[in-house]
N, C-alpha and C positions, 0 to 999 in steps of 0.2 A: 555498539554504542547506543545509548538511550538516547532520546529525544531531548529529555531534562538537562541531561551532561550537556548535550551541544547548546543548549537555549540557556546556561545560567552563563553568567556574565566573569568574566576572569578579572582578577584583581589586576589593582594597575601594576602596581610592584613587578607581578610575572610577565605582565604584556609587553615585549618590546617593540610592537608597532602601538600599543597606544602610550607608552612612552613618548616616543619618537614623533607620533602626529600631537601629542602637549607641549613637546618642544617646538614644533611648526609653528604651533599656533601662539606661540607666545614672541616668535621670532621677528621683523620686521619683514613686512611684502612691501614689495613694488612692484606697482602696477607699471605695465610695460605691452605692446608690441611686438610682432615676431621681427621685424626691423633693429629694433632696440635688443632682443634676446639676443639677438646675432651679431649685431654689436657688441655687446657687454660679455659676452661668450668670446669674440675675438681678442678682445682688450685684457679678461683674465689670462687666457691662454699666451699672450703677448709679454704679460707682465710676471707672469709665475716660470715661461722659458724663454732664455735670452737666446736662443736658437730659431725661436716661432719668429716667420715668416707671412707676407700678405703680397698674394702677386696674381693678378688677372688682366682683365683687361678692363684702364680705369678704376680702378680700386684703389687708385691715389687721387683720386676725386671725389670718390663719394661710392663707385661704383656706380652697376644700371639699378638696382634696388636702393640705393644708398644703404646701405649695411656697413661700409666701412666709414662711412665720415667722420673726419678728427683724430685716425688712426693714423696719419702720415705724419701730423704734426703732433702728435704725442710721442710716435717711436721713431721720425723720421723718414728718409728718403730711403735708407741702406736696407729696412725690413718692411715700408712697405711702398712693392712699387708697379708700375703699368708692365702688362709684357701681353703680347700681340696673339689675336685665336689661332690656331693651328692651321684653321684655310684661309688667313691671310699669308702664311709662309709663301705656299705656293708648290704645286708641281712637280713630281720629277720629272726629268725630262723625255724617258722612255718610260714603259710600262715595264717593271720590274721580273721578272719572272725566275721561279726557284732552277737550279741545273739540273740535266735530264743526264741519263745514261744512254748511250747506243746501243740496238740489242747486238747481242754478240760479244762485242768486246766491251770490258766494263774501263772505259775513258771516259771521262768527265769534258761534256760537253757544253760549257758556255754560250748562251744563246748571243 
């Protein structure tokens, strides 16, 4: 390939990224936040499947970032709601361990 070919400038008609970045720029921005992205990222995802879900811990407050605020009381209670971190569960109460085999005889041994 020549140097020429690569340096001369492509029509827009053929370009479909510089299509696509005139449509950009003709589109409406909104300035925003990565708090807000993640918000307004939850809220589409919410409103476009009635299956989407919102559940951690505090995320029907605001969460610890606030990323969800206003999302309880736009979708309710039923999609989005509090549920508690995995080491507030708690313990089991022995230390788990996978079954061994005896040598010898192959009986499954239960610790």
């Amino acid at each position: 390939m020549s140097l020429k070919r690569i340096l001369t400038p492509l029509p827009a008609a053929s370009a479909p990224l510089r299509r696509q970045a005139a449509a950009m720029s003709t589109a409406a921005v909104t300035k925003m936040n990565l708090f807000t992205a993640v918000n307004d990222a939850m809220r589409i995802a919410m409103k476009t499947d009635d299956t989407a879900v919102v559940f951690g811990e505090d995320v029907a407050f605001g969460g610890v970032f606030r990323c969800s605020v206003g999302l309880r009381e736009e979708f309710g209670n039923d999609r989005v709601f509090n549920t508690p971190l995995c080491e507030q569960v708690g313990a089991p109460p022995r230390p788990t361990t996978p079954p061994r085999f005896r040598r010898g005889r192959r009986r499954l041994v239960m610790p």
